[in-house]
Each structure stands twice: as C-alpha cells, then as structure tokens.
C-alpha positions as a Python dict, from the first residue, in 0.01 Angstrom:
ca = {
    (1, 'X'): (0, 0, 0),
    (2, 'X'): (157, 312, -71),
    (3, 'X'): (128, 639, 107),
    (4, 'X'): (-106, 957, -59),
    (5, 'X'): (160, 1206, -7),
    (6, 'X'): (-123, 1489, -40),
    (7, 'X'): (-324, 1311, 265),
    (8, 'X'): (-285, 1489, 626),
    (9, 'X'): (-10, 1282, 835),
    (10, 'X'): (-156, 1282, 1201),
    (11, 'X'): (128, 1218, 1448),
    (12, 'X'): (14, 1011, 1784),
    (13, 'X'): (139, 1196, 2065),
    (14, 'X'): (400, 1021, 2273),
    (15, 'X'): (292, 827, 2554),
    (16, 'X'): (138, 1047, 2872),
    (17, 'X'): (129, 1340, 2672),
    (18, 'X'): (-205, 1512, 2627),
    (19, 'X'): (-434, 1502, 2324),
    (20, 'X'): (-472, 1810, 2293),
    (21, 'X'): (-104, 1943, 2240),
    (22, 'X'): (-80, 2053, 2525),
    (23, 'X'): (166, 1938, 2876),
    (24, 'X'): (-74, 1754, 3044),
    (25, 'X'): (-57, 1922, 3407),
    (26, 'X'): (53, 1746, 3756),
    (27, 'X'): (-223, 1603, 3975),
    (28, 'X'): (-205, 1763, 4285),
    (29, 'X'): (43, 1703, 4542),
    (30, 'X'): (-167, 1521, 4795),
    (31, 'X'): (-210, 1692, 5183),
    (32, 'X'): (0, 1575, 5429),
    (33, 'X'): (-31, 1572, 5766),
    (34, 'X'): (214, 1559, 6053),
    (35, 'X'): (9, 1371, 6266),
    (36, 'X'): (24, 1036, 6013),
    (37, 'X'): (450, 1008, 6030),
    (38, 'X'): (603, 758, 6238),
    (39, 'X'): (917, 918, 6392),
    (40, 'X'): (1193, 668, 6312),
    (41, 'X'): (1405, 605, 6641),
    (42, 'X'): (1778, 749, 6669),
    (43, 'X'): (2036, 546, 6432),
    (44, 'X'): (1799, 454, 6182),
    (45, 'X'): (1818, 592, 5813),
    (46, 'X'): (1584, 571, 5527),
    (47, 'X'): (1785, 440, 5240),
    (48, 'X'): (1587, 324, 4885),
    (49, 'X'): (1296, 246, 5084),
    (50, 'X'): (1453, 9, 5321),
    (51, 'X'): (1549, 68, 5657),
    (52, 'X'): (1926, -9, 5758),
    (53, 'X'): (2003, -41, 6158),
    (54, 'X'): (2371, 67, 6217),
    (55, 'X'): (2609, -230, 6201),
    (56, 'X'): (2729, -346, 6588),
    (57, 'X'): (3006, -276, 6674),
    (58, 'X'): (3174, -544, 6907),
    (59, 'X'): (3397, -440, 7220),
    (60, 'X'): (3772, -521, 7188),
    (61, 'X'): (3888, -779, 7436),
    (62, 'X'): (4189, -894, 7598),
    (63, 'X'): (4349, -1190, 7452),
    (64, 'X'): (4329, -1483, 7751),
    (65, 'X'): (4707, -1541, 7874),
    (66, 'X'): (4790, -1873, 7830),
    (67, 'X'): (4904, -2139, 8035),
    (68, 'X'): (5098, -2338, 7993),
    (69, 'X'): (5116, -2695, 8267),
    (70, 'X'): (5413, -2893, 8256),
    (71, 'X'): (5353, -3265, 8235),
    (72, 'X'): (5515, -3491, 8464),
    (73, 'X'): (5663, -3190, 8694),
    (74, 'X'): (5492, -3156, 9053),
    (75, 'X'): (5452, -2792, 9188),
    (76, 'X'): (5643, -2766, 9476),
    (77, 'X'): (5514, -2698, 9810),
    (78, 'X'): (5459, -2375, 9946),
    (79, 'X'): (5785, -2327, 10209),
    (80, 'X'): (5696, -2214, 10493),
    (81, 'X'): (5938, -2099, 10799),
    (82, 'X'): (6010, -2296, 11047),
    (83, 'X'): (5873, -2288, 11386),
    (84, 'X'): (6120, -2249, 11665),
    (85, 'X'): (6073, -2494, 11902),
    (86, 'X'): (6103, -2415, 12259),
    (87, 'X'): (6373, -2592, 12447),
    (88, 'X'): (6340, -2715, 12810),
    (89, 'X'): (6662, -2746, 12994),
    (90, 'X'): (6588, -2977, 13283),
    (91, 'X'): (6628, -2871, 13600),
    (92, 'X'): (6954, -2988, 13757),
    (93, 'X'): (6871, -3110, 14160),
    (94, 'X'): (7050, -2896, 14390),
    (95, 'X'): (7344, -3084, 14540),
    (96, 'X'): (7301, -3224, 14881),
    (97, 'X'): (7472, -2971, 15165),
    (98, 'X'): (7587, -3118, 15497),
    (99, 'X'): (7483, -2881, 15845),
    (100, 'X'): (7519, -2873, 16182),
    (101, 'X'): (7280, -2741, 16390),
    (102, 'X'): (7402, -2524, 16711),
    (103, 'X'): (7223, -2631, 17027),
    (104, 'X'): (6968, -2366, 17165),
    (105, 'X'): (6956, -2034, 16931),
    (106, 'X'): (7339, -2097, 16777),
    (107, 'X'): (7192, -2155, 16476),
    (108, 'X'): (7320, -2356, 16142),
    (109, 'X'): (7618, -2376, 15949),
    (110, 'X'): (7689, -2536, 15663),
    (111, 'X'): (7981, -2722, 15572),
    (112, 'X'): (8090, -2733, 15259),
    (113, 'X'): (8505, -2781, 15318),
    (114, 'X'): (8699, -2896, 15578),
    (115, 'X'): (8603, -2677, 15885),
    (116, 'X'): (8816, -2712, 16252),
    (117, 'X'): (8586, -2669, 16540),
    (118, 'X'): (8650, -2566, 16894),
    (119, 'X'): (8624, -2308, 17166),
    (120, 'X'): (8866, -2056, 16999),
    (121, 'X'): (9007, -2267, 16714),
    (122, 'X'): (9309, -2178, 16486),
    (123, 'X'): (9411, -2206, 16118),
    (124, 'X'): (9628, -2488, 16071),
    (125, 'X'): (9907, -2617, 15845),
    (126, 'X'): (9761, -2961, 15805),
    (127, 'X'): (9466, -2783, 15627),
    (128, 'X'): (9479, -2502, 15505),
    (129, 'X'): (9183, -2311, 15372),
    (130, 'X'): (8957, -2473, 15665),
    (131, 'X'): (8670, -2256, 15787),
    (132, 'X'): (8657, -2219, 16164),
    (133, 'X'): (8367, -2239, 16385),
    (134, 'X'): (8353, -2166, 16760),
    (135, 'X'): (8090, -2278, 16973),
    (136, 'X'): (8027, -2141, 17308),
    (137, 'X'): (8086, -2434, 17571),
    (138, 'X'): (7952, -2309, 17919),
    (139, 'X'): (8164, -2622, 18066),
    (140, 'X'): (8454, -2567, 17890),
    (141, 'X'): (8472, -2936, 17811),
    (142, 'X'): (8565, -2878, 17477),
    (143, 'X'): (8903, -2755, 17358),
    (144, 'X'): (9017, -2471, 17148),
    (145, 'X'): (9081, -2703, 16834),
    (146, 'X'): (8894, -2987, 16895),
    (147, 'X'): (8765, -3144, 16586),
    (148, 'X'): (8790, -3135, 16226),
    (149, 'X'): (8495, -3211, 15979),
    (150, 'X'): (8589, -3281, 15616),
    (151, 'X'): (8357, -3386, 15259),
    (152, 'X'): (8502, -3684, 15097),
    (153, 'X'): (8316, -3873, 14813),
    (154, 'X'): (7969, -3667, 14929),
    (155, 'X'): (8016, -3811, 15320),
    (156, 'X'): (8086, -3608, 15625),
    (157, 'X'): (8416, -3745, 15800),
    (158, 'X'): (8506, -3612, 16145),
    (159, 'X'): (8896, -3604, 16313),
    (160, 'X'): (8952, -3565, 16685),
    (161, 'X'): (9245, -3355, 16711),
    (162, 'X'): (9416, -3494, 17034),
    (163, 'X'): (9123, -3345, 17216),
    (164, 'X'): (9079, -3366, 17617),
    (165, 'X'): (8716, -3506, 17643),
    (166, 'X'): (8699, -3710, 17267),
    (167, 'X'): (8478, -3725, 16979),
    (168, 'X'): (8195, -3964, 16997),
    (169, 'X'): (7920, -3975, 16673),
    (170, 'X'): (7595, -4085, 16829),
    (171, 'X'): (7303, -4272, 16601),
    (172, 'X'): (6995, -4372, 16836),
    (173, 'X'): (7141, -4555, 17144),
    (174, 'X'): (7485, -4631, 16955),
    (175, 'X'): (7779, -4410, 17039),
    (176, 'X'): (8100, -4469, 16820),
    (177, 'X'): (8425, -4328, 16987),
    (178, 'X'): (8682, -4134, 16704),
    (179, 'X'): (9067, -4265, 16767),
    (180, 'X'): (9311, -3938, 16745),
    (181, 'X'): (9433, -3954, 16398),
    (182, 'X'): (9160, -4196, 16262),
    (183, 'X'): (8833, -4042, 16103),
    (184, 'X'): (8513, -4160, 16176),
    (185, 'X'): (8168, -4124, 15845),
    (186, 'X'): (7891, -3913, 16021),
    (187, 'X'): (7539, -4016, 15901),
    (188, 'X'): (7285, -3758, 15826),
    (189, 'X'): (7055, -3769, 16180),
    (190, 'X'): (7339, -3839, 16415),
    (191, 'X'): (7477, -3612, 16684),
    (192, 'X'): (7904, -3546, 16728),
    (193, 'X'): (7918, -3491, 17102),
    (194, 'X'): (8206, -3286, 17192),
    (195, 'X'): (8344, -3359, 17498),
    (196, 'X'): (7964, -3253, 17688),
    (197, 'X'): (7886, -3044, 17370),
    (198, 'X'): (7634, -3148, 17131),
    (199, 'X'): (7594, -3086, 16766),
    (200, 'X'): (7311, -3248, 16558),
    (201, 'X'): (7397, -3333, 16201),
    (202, 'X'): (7167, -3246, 15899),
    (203, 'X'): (7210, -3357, 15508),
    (204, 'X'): (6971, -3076, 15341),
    (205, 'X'): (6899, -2937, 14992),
    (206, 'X'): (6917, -2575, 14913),
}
C-alpha cells in the first residue's frame, strides 16, 4: 500500500502526553499531615525504601594469657618458715649440803670444806683453807681445836684432834668413839658430842 503524499499525516502523541497538544498538568500534590508520620528512632536511616540499623560494633577484648602446665613436673610446696621450738633445759637437783645445827639459838652452818671446830680454834698447816667455827661451851669441856669435819666422796668425815674429852658420833642408842688420827663417816641424823657439847647433824637441799 503506498502512502497519498497529499493526505494529512496525524502524528500520535507520545505516551502520557495530552491530546490536545498541550503538557498535560501534575495532579495535585496530595495533603500531608504531621500527625500520620512515624518518627523513626535514633540510628535509623531511610535508604531506597529500606530501613538499615547501624552495624554493631563489638567491644575489643583482651586476649586470655595462656598457660601453659608442665607434664610430669609436681609444683612444689609452698615453704613455709620454720617454727622455733622451745627448748626445756631440765632442772639440775640442787646438790646435797651437809649442816650442823648449834644447840639452843646458835643456829646452822653449813659445811661445805673442811672446817676445825673448837672453843677458839686456829688455822692450821695440816689444812689449810679450813673454815673455823667456835661454839660457846659453858663447861669448857671442849678444847680450842677440837675437831675437824671434812667432805670426801659426798660423806661427812670427822677427826679428833688430840682433844681432852673425845669425839663420839651418836646414832639412836649407839655411840662410836673417834681414835686421834683416825676419822670416823657421820650419818645424816646423828649427833658429834664434843666432849659434853652437842651438835646435831643435817644432810639438806638448798
């Protein structure tokens, strides 16, 4: 079919357009009211229609120290200091001390070395060093020097030293006469009777 170039060409208008020639003209903008948004919280954005929450963040941790266990090895025990332990010295017994006891308020003495007893006794040669006691003799049947008392081996020993009356040592009813230059062992309990002088022998601790 060919084309009467004398007929009218009508050209379609393009799509949207109006018929008349003329820009077709925008339909109102609609009314909007405040009232009908929805407030979007803090953090969230309108992008293309969709809504994006902000990517978490995550909070930097420590790395966990390791450990590390040897096999096989035990852990030592804790040391601890030591505790001082007291220590107890036992006590050591006093040793034994020979006395004589003094008739009436003459008191004691011990005797602890050789010791010359008499009226008015005097140092001698034969011991020297000996402690000298006097004892008051209202009879006067003791002599100046009259005896000598000596420790040997933890016994009392008594000398009579050439005296006028003699040295007995008395236990109970038993009385033992000393021989000039002999010595005589003195029990603890008995009594040395000087001439008629009396002295009562005690073994005692201190």
């Amino acid at each position: 079919m060919s084309i009467d170039e004398n007929a009218s060409f009508i050209a379609m208008p393009p799509p949207g357009a109006s018929p008349s020639g003329r820009p077709a003209e925008e339909p109102p903008a609609p009314e909007v009211d405040e009232n009908d948004f929805i407030s979007l919280p803090p953090g969230i954005a309108l992008d293309s229609g969709t809504f994006k929450t902000p990517a978490r963040t995550s909070a930097k941790r420590e790395p966990t120290p390791e450990i590390t266990v040897a096999v096989g090895h035990p852990v030592p025990a804790p040391v601890t200091a030591p505790v001082a332990t007291p220590v107890v010295t036992p006590a050591v017994p006093a040793a034994p001390v020979w006395r004589i006891v003094l008739p009436g308020a003459g008191g004691t003495i011990a005797v602890a070395a050789s010791t010359l007893v008499g009226r008015n006794p005097a140092a001698s040669a034969d011991w020297p060093g000996a402690a000298l006691v006097a004892v008051d003799d209202l009879t006067t049947s003791v002599s100046k020097t009259h005896a000598l008392l000596e420790i040997d081996g933890g016994a009392l020993w008594v000398h009579d030293l050439d005296s006028t009356n003699g040295v007995y040592v008395v236990v109970g009813e038993d009385a033992t006469e000393v021989v000039p230059g002999a010595r005589s062992a003195v029990p603890a309990g008995a009594e040395l009777e000087l001439g008629e002088f009396v002295l009562r022998v005690e073994l005692s601790q201190v």
